[in-house]
N, C-alpha and C positions, 0 to 999 in steps of 0.2 A: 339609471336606464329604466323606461315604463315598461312593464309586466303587460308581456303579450297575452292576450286571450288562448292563443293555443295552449300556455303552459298553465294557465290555468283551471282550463278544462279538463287538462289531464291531471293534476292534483284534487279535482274532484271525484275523477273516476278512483283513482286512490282512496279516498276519504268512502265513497260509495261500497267500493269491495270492503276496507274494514269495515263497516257498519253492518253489511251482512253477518259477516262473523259473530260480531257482538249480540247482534241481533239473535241471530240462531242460539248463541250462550246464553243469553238472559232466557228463553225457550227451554232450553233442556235443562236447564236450572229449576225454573220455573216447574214444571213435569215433576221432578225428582223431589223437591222440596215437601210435594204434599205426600208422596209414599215416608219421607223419611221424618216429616212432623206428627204421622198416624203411630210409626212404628215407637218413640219418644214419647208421644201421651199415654201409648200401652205403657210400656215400660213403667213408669215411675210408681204408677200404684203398688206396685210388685215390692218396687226398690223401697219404700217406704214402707212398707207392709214388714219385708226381713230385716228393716233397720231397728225398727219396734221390740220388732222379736230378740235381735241382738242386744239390744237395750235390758231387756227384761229377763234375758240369762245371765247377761255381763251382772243385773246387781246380786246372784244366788252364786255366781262362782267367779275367781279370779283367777285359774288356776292355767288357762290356754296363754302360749307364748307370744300370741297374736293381740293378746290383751294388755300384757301387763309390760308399763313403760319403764324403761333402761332408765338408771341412777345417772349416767354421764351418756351426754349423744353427742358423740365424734363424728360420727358417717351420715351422712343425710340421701335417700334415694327420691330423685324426683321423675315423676311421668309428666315427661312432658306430650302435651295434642295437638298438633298441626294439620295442615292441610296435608297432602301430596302436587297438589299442581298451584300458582298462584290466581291472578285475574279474580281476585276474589274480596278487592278493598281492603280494610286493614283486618281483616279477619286473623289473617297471621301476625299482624304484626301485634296486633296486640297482645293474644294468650304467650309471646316470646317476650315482649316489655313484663309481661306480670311473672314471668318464668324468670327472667332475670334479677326482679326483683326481689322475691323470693330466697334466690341464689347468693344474692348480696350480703340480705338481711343472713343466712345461716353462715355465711364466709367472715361475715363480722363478727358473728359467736364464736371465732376459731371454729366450726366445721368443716370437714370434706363433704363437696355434694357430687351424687354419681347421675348421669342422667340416662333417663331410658327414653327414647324417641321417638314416640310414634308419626307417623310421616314425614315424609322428604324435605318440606321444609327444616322444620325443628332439625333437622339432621345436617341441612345444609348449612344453618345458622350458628349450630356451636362447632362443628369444622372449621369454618371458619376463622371463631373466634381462638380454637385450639382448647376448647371444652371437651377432655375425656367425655366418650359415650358408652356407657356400661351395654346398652342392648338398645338394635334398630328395628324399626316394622315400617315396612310401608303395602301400598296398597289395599289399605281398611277403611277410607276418611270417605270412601263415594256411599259404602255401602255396609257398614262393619258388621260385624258375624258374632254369635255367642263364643266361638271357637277364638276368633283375634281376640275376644278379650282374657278368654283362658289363658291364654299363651302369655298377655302380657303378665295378667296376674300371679300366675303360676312364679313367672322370673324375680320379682318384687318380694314373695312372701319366703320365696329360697331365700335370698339374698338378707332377708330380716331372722328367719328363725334361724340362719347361719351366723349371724352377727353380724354380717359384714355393712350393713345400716343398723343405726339405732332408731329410724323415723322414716315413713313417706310420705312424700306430698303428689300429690298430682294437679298439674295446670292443664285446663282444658276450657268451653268457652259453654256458659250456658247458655241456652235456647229458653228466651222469652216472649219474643213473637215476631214475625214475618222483618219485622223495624227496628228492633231490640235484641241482641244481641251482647251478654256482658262475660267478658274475661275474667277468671277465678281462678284462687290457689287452695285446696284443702287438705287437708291431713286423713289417710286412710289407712296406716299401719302405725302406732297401735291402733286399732277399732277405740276411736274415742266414745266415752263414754257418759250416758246424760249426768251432769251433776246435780244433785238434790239441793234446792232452795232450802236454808235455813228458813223457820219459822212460816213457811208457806201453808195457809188454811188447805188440806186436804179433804175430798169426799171421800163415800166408801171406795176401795177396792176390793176387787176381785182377789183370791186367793189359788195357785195355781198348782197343780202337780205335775210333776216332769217324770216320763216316759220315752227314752232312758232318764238317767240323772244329768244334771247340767252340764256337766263337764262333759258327757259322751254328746250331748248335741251341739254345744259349742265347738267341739273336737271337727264335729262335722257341718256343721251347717259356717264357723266362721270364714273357713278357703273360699263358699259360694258369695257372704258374704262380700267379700276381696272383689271376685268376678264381678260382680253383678253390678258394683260400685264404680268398675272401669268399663265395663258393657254402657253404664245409663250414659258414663260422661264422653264415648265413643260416639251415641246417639244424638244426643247432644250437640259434642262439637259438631258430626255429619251436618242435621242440619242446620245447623250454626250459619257452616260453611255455606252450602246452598243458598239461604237463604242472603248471606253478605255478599257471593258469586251473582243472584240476581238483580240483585240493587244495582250493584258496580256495572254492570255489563249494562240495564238499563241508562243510568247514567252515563255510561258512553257510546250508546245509541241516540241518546238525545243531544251530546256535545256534537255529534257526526252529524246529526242533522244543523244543528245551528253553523257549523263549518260551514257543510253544504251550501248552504244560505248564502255565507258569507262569500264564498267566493263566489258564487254563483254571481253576486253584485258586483263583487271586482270583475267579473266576466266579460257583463257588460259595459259598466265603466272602459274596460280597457279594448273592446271593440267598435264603442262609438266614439271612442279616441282615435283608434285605427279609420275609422269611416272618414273623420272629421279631416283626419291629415290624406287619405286621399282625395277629397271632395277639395283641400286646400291645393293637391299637385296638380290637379287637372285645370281646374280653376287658373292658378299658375301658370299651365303649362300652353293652357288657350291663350291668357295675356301676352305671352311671349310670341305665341305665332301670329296676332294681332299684330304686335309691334312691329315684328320684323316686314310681314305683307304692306302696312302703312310707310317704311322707311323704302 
């Protein structure tokens, strides 16, 4: 049966109202992206700054319980980072393909792994699967706060000086650039620590004195540590997200358009189809009253 012009018209006007949407999404996206990649190049200096510093207390004492790694790891606790909403390309699926992998690789070790969820997705994905969730957060992926990351932190470093993990990891998705975008698993309980190169030519260093002693600033400065390490990767995946939410919503502002197109062709195709077979009834329809006037 040939495809009337009317119904095709109206699948355009379909194809038209999505593209709006999308359109206006790739926009607020667009908007958000650049607050939330100013607020992530702050950040890192910082992060990198108390990572140094932990570096350089971890090699004067070993004595914080946040340091020093368990003889047998049975429990594994992971953070996992998602989005809250989808429409946003494989942005989720990927940091949950690396999360799962992860998951595998320590279920192979004989481990238990516990997860801790941050946003809706990640939450919807191991429900799902029937993935115990030791703790959920949503509502931090647009915009996330020193405090969301407190709170995650805070739950993780209980759950490690309690015993009940011997190891965390956190999956989350680093922010490279506007196009780049890559999925990651790292280890951040115990606070791993730089290993020294055998035989490595060293220059002078510095020599240092601590004020309190190591262990009293370790004691305090490691919990910020914790935060600040799930703070950058909250930053991170945020704009992560934005930024894979504007590509995607681009790209289907641009497929909406090429639809459009297309039916727009079928449009007419199937009107000057319509035209042709009436210009044939009438056509017809004179011959026949021709006929009948000459008989």
């Amino acid at each position: 049966m040939a495809e009337k012009a009317r119904d095709i018209r109206r699948r355009i006007k379909s194809v038209e109202s999505t593209k709006k949407i999308t359109n206006a999404m790739q926009l607020i996206a667009a908007s958000r992206i650049l607050k939330a990649q100013a607020r992530t190049e702050r950040s890192r200096p910082f992060a990198r700054a108390i990572g140094e510093m932990i570096e350089m207390l971890a090699s004067e004492t070993k004595s914080s319980p946040l340091l020093a790694e368990r003889d047998e790891v049975s429990n594994v606790g992971m953070i996992v980072i998602t989005g809250d909403r989808g429409l946003a390309g494989a942005y989720n699926a990927n940091v949950l393909r690396e999360a799962q992998r992860a998951s595998q690789r320590e279920q192979e070790a004989g481990r238990k792994v516990r997860i801790t969820s941050v946003g809706r997705k990640g939450a919807s994905f191991f429900k799902f699967r029937q993935v115990p969730i030791a703790a959920q957060f949503s509502g931090v992926s647009d915009a996330p706060g020193y405090a969301d990351a407190k709170k995650v932190a805070e739950g993780v470093i209980s759950d490690y000086v309690s015993g009940e993990v011997d190891k965390v990891l956190m999956a989350y998705t680093d922010f490279v650039s506007a196009s780049l975008q890559r999925a990651r698993v790292t280890q951040i309980l115990p606070v791993p620590r730089k290993e020294k190169v055998p035989n490595k030519p060293t220059g002078p260093s510095a020599s240092f004195e601590f004020e309190p002693e190591p262990d009293a600033l370790l004691e305090a400065l490691l919990p910020r540590y914790v935060e600040i390490k799930v703070f950058s990767a909250l930053l991170e995946s945020s704009t992560s997200e934005h930024a894979s939410r504007m590509r995607a919503m681009k790209s289907a502002t641009d497929k909406a358009d090429e639809l459009i197109n297309v039916f727009a062709l079928r449009a007419n195709k199937a009107r000057q189809a319509e035209i042709t077979n009436e210009i044939a009834d009438i056509v017809g329809g004179t011959e026949a009253l021709r006929t009948a006037s000459a008989v």
